[in-house]
C-alpha positions in Angstrom: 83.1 82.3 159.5 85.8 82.8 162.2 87.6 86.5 162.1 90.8 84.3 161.7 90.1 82.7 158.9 89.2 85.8 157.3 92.2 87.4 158.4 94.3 84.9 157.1 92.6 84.5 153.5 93.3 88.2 153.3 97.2 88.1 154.2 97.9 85.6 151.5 96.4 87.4 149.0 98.4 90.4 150.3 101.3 88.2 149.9 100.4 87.1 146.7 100.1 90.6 145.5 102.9 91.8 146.7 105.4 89.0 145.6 104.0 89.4 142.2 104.5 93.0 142.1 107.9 93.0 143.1 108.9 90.3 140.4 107.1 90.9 138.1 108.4 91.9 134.8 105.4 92.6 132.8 102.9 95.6 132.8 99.6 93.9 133.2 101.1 91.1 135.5 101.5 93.8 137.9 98.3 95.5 137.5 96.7 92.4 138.1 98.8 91.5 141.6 97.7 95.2 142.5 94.1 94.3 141.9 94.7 91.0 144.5 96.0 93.2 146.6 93.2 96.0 146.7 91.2 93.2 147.3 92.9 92.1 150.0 92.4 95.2 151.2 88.8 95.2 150.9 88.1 91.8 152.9 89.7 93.6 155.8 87.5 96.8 155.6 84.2 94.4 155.1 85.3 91.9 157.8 86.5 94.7 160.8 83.1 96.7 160.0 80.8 93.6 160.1 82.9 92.2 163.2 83.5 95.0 166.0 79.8 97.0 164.8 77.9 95.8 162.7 74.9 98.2 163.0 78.1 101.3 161.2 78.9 100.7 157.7 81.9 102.7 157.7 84.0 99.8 156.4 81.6 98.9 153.4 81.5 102.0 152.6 85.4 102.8 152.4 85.6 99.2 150.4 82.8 101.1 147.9 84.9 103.8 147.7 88.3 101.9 146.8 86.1 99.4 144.4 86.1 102.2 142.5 89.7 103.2 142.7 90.4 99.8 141.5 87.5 100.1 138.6 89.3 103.3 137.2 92.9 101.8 137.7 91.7 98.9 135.8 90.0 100.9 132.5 93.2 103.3 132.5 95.8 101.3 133.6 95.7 98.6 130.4 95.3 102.0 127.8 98.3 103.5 129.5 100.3 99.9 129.0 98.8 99.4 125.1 100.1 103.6 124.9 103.5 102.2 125.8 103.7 99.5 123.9 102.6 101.2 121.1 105.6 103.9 121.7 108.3 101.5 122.8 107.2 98.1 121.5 107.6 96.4 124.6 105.7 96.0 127.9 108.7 95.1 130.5 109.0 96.9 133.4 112.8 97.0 133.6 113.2 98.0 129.6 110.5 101.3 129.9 112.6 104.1 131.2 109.8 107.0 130.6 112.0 110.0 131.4 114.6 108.6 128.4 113.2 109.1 124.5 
């Protein structure tokens, strides 16, 4: 597969990611558009490390490495949003002001 294509499949789900997480209005809508883009992320990492040197697996390594950022944002991130709904009944983004009780 052509570094372009890659490349390419990459930005739109970085665009994807972001436009959802900039809209969005819901919790776990936007946990999920920062999962697509960590993902994103990681086709970079995996396709620069296996395209300028293959023989270094610097960039499989680092994409290890945030595979498990994303692992622990996604088994605290949905007890964090079931915590606030529990205490505010209501997921919205724009109607949880934390700092106000």
């Amino acid at each position: 597969m052509m570094l372009e294509h890659v490349l390419v499949l990459s930005a739109y789900l970085f665009c994807i990611g972001i436009y959802g997480l900039i809209t969005s209005r819901n919790m776990v809508r936007a946990l999920m558009c920062l999962e697509l883009i960590l993902n994103a992320v990681n086709i970079n990492f995996v396709t620069f490390s296996d395209f300028f040197d293959s023989r270094q697996l610097k960039g499989n390594i680092f994409s290890i490495f945030v595979i498990a950022i994303a692992a622990a944002e996604a088994a605290i991130g949905p007890a964090i949003v079931s915590s606030i709904y529990r205490n505010r009944k209501s997921i919205r983004i724009n109607q949880s002001n934390l700092l106000n009780k």
